[in-house]
C-alpha positions as a Python dict, from the first residue, in 0.01 Angstrom:
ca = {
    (1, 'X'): (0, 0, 0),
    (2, 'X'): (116, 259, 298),
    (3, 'X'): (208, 556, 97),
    (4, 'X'): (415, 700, 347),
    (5, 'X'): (834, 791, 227),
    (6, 'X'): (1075, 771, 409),
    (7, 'X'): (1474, 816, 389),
    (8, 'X'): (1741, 555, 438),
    (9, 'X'): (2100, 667, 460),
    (10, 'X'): (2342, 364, 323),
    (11, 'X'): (2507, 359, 665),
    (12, 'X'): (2227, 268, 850),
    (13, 'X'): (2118, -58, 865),
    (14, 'X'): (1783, -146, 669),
    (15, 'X'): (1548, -372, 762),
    (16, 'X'): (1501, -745, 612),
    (17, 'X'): (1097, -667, 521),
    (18, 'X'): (1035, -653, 176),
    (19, 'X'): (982, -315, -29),
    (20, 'X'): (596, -390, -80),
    (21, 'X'): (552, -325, 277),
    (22, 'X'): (602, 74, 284),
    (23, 'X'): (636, 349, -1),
    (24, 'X'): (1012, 353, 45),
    (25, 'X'): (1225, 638, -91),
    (26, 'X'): (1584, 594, -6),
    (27, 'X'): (1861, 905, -82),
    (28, 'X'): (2214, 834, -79),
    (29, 'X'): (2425, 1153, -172),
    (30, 'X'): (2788, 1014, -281),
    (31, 'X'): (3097, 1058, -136),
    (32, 'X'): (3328, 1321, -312),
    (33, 'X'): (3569, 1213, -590),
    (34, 'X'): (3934, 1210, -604),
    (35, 'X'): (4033, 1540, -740),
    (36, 'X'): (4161, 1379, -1049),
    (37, 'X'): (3950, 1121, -1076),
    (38, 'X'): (3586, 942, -1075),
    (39, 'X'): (3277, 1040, -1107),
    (40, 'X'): (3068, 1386, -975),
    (41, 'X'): (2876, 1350, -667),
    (42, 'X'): (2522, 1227, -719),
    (43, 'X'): (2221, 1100, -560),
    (44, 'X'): (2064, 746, -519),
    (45, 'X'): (1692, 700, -538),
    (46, 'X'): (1492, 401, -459),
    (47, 'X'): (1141, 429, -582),
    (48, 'X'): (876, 167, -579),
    (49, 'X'): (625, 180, -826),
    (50, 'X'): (370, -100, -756),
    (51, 'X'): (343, -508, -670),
    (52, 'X'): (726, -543, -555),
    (53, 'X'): (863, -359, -870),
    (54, 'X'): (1002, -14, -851),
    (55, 'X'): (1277, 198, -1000),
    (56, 'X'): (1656, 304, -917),
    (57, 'X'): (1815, 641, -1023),
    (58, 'X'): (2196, 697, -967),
    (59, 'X'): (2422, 771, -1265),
    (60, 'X'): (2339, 613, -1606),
    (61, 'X'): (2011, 480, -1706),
    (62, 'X'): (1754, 390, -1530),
    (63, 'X'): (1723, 21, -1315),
    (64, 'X'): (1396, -144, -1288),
    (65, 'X'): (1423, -415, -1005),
    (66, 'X'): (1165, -682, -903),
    (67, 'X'): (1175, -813, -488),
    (68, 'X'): (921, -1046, -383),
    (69, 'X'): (922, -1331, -134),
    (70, 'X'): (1074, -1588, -434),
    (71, 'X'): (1270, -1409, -617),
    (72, 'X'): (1506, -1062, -686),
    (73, 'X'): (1562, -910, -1034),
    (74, 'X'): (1678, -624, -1182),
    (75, 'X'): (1639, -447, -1548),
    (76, 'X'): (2002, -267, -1625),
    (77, 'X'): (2279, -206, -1416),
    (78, 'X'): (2426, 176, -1499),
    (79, 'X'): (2785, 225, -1474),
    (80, 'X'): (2994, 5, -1227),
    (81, 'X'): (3011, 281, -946),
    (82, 'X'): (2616, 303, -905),
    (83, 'X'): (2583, -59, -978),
    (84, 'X'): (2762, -112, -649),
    (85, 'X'): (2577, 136, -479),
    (86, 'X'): (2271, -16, -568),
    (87, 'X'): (2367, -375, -463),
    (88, 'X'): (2499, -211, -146),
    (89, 'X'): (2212, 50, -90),
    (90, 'X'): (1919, -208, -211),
    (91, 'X'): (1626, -193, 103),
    (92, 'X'): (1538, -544, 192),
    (93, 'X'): (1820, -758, -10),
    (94, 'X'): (1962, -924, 296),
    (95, 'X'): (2213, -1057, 78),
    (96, 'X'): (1999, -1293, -108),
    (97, 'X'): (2166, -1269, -493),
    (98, 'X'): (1987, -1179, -798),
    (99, 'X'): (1823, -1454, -935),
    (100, 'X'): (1799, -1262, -1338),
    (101, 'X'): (1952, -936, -1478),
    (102, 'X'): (1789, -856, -1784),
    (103, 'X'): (1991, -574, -2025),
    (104, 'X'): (1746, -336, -2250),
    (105, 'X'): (2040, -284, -2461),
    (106, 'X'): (2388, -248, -2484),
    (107, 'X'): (2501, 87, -2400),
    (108, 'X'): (2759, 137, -2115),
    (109, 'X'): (2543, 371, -1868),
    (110, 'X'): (2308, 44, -1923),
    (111, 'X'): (2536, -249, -1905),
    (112, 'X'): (2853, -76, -1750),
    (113, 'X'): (2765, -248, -1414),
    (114, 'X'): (2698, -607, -1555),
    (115, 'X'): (3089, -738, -1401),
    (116, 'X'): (2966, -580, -1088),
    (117, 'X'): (2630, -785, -1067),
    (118, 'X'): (2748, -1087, -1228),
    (119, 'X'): (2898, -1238, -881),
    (120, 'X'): (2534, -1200, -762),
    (121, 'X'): (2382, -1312, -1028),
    (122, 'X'): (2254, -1621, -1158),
    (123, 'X'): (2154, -1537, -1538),
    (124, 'X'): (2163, -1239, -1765),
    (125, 'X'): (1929, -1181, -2033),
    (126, 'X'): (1911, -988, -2336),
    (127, 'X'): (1798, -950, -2698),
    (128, 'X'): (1992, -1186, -2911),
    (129, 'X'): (2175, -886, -3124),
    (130, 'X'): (2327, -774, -2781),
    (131, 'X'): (2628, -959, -2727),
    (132, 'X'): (2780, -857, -3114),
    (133, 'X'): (2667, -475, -3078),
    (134, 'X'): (2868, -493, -2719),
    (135, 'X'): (3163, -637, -2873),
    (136, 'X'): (3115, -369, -3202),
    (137, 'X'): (3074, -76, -2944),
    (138, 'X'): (3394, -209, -2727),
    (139, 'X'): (3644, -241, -3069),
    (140, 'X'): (3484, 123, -3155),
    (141, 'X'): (3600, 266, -2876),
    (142, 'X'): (3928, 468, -2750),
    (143, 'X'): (4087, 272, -2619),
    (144, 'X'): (3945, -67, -2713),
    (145, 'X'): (3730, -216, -2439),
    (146, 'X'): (3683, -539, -2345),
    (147, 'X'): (3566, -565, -2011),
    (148, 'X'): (3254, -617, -2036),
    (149, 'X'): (3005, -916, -1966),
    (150, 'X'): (2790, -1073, -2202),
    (151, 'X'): (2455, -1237, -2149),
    (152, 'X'): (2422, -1564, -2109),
    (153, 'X'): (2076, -1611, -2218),
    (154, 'X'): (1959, -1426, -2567),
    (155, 'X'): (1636, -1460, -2751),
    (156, 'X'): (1517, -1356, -3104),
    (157, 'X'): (1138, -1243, -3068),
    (158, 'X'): (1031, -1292, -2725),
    (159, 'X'): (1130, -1444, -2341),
    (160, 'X'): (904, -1463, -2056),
    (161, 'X'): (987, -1658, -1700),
    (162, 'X'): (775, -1651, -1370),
    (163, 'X'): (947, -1499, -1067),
    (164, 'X'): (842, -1574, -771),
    (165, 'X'): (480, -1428, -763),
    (166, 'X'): (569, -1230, -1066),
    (167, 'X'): (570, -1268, -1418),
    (168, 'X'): (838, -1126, -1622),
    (169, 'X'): (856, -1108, -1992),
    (170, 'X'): (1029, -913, -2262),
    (171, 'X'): (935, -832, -2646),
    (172, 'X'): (1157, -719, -2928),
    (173, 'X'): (984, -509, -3166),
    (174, 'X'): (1239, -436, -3380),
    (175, 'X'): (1496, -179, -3462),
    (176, 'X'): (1445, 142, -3248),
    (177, 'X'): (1682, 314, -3066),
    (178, 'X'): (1938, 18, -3172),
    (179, 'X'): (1910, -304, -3299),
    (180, 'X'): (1857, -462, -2965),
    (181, 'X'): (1613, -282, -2709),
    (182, 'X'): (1388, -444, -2539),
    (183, 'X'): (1049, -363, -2364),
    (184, 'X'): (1042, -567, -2045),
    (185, 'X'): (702, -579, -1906),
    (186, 'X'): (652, -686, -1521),
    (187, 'X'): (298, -842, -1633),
    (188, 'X'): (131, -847, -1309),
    (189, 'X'): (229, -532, -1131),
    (190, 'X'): (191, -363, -1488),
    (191, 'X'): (477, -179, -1512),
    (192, 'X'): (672, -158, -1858),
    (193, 'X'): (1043, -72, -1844),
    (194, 'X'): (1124, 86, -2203),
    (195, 'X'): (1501, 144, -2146),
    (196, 'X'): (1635, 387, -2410),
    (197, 'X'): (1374, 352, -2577),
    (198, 'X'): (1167, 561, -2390),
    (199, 'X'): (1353, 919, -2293),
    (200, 'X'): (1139, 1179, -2160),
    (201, 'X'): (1137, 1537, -2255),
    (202, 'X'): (1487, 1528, -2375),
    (203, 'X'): (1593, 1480, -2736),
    (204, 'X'): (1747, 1125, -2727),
    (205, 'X'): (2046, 929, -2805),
    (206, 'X'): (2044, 806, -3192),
    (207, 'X'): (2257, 490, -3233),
    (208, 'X'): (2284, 474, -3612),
    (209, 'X'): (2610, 254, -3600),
    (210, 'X'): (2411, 51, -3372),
    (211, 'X'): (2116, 21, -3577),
    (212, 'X'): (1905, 290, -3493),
    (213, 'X'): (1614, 405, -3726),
    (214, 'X'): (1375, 684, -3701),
    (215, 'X'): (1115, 516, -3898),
    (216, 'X'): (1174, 200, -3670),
    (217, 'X'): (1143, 380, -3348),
    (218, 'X'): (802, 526, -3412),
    (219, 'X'): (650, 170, -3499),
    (220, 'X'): (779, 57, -3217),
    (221, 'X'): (618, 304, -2978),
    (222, 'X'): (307, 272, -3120),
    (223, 'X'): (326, -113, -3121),
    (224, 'X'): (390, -83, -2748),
    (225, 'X'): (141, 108, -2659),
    (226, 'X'): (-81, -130, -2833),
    (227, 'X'): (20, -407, -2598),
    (228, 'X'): (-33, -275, -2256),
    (229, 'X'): (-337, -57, -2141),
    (230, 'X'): (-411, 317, -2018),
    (231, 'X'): (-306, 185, -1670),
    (232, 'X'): (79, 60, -1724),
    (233, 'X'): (330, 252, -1588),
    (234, 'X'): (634, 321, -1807),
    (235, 'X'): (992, 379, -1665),
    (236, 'X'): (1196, 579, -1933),
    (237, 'X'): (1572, 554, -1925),
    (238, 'X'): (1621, 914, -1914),
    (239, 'X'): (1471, 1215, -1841),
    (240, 'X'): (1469, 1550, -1840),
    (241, 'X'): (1727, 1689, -1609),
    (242, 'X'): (1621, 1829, -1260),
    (243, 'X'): (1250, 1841, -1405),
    (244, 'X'): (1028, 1723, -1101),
    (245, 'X'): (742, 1725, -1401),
    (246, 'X'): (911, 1530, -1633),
    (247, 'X'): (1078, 1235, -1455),
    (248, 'X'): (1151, 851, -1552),
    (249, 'X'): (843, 730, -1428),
    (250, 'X'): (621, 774, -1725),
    (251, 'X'): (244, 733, -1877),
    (252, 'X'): (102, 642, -2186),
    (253, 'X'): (62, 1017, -2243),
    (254, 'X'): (469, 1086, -2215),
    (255, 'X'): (559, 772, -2455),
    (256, 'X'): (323, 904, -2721),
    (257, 'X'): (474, 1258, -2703),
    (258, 'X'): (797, 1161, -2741),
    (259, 'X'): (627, 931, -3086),
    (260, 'X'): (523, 1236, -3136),
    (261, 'X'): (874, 1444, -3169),
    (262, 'X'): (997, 1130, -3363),
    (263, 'X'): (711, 1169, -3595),
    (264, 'X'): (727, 1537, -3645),
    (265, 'X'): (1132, 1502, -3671),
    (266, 'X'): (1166, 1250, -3969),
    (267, 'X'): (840, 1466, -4100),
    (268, 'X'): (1082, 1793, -4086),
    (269, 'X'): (1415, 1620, -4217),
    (270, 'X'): (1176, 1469, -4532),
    (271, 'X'): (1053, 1827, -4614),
    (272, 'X'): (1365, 1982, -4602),
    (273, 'X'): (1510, 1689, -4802),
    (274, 'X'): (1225, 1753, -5074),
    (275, 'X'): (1325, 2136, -5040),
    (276, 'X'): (1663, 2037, -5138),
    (277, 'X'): (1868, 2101, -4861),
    (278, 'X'): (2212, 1943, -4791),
    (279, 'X'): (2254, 1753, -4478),
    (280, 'X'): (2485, 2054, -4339),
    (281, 'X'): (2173, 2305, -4359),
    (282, 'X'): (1927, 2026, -4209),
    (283, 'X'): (2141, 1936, -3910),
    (284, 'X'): (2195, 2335, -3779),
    (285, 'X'): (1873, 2326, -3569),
    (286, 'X'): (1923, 2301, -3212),
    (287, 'X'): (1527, 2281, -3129),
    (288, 'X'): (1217, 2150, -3303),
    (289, 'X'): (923, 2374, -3303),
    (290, 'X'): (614, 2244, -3120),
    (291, 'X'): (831, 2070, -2840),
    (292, 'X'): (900, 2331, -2602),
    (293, 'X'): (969, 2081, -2335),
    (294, 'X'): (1247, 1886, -2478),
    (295, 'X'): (1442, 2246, -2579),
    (296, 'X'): (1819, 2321, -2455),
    (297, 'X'): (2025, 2626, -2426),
    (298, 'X'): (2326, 2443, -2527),
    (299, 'X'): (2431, 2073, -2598),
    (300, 'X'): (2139, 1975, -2794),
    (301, 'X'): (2173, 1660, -2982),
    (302, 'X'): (1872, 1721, -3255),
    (303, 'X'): (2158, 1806, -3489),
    (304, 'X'): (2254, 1462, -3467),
    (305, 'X'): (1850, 1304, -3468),
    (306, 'X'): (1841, 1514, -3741),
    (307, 'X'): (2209, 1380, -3925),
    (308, 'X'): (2090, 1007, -3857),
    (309, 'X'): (1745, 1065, -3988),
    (310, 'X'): (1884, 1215, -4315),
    (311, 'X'): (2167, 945, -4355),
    (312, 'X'): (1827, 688, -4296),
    (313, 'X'): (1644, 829, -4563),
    (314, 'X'): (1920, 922, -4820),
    (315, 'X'): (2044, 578, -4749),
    (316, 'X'): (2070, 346, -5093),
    (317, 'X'): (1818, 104, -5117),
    (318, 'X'): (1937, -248, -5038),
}
């Protein structure tokens, strides 16, 4: 592969060759917002990874996208604004539609752009719990929301379909992050996109109305890594924030760190449990010793691993 990077501004043309052809990097900075409305400027990265499969930053989490000579596919589609700018700003599309959109799970910075792809389209897949924890998440929220757009093809355990000269499957290992992420694994180019379950050097997100479980999460990881080999590349959904060393492209190494904090967080929340403290004393730590990368000044949402880990394990048994 030429490892050469190169720009492409989203008013300039791009050509029809496909993205295996060059190391392409492509930079879009946004227009400015309304005043009082939408969102904060931000940047657009295309970033191919290897074999026809790269990765897409823009606002929300991460995109994983597939283009070969027989087919186009993408893993998530962010919010609508960056979905747009990704169908617009995508090198090599030449209008041909998306022949699958497969959803990790069913967050809005992860779905929020599924009405935007579905014109182009031809299936969406997802993990079978998806469409009922989109329609829990919409009544949950203020206002309701309904606007969404469900999958139209679900499975329990495990999907796989050949694309083009690709082959594309995905695994449900269980609860996680929710209860229904996804690993999708481009099998031939070797690259494993985790979605959310996967964030790098930042404390994550905790879904506990969703179904998320610390104890869950960590078999999980480790069950992944057991599947692929030293050589997969991982695409987290997030990352650390303007952290060139920590980014969304990932290794073997970064996943098991971040088993690592999950390990040593529901080990912390047990002890202190043991030691008799209340949920209100657990939950005031804003970093956990022994991961200096994932620490914050402010905003830190281990109070709230830490609340969901101690509701998990106080929790009566069923």
């Amino acid at each position: 592969m030429n490892r050469r990077s190169f720009l492409v501004k989203s008013s300039v043309a791009v050509s029809a060759g496909l993205l295996s052809r060059s190391l392409l990097r492509a930079q879009t900075p946004s227009a400015a917002p309304a005043a009082s409305a939408g969102p904060a400027p931000y940047t657009t990265t295309f970033t191919p990874l290897r074999r026809n499969v790269g990765l897409f930053t823009g606002r929300g989490g991460t995109i994983g996208w597939l283009s070969n000579n027989g087919a186009l596919a993408a893993v998530d589609t962010q919010f609508p604004d960056a979905a747009q700018r990704f169908l617009d700003e995508f090198p090599g599309r030449g209008g041909r539609s998306f022949d699958l959109l497969i959803n990790s799970h069913h967050h809005g910075d992860h779905v929020g752009g599924n009405p935007v792809f579905r014109p182009v389209t031809k299936s969406i897949v997802a993990h079978a719990n998806v469409p009922d924890l989109m329609k829990a998440a919409g009544a949950r929220a203020n206002p309701p929301q309904t606007n969404f757009v469900l999958p139209d093809i679900t499975f329990a355990d495990a999907w796989r379909a050949e694309l083009g000269d690709e082959v594309v499957s995905a695994k449900y290992y269980g609860a996680a992050h929710t209860k229904g992420d996804i690993v999708i694994t481009f099998e031939r180019a070797n690259v494993v996109h985790m979605g959310d379950l996967l964030f790098n050097r930042v404390y994550p997100v905790m879904d506990r109305p969703g179904g998320a479980t610390t104890k869950g999460w960590i078999s999980v990881m480790e069950k992944t890594v057991a599947d692929h080999d030293a050589d997969t590349i991982y695409i987290a959904g997030h990352s650390k924030a303007n952290d060139p060393q920590f980014t969304v492209r990932c290794t073997r190494a970064d996943l098991l760190v971040f088993r690592d904090y999950l390990s040593a967080m529901l080990a912390h929340v047990e002890k202190e449990i043991q030691a008799g403290k209340t949920k209100e004393e657990i939950v005031v730590l804003q970093n956990l010793s022994g991961f200096s990368d994932f620490h914050v000044e402010r905003g830190s949402r281990l109070p709230g691993n830490l609340g969901n880990t101690y509701d998990e394990l106080t929790a009566p048994k069923a």
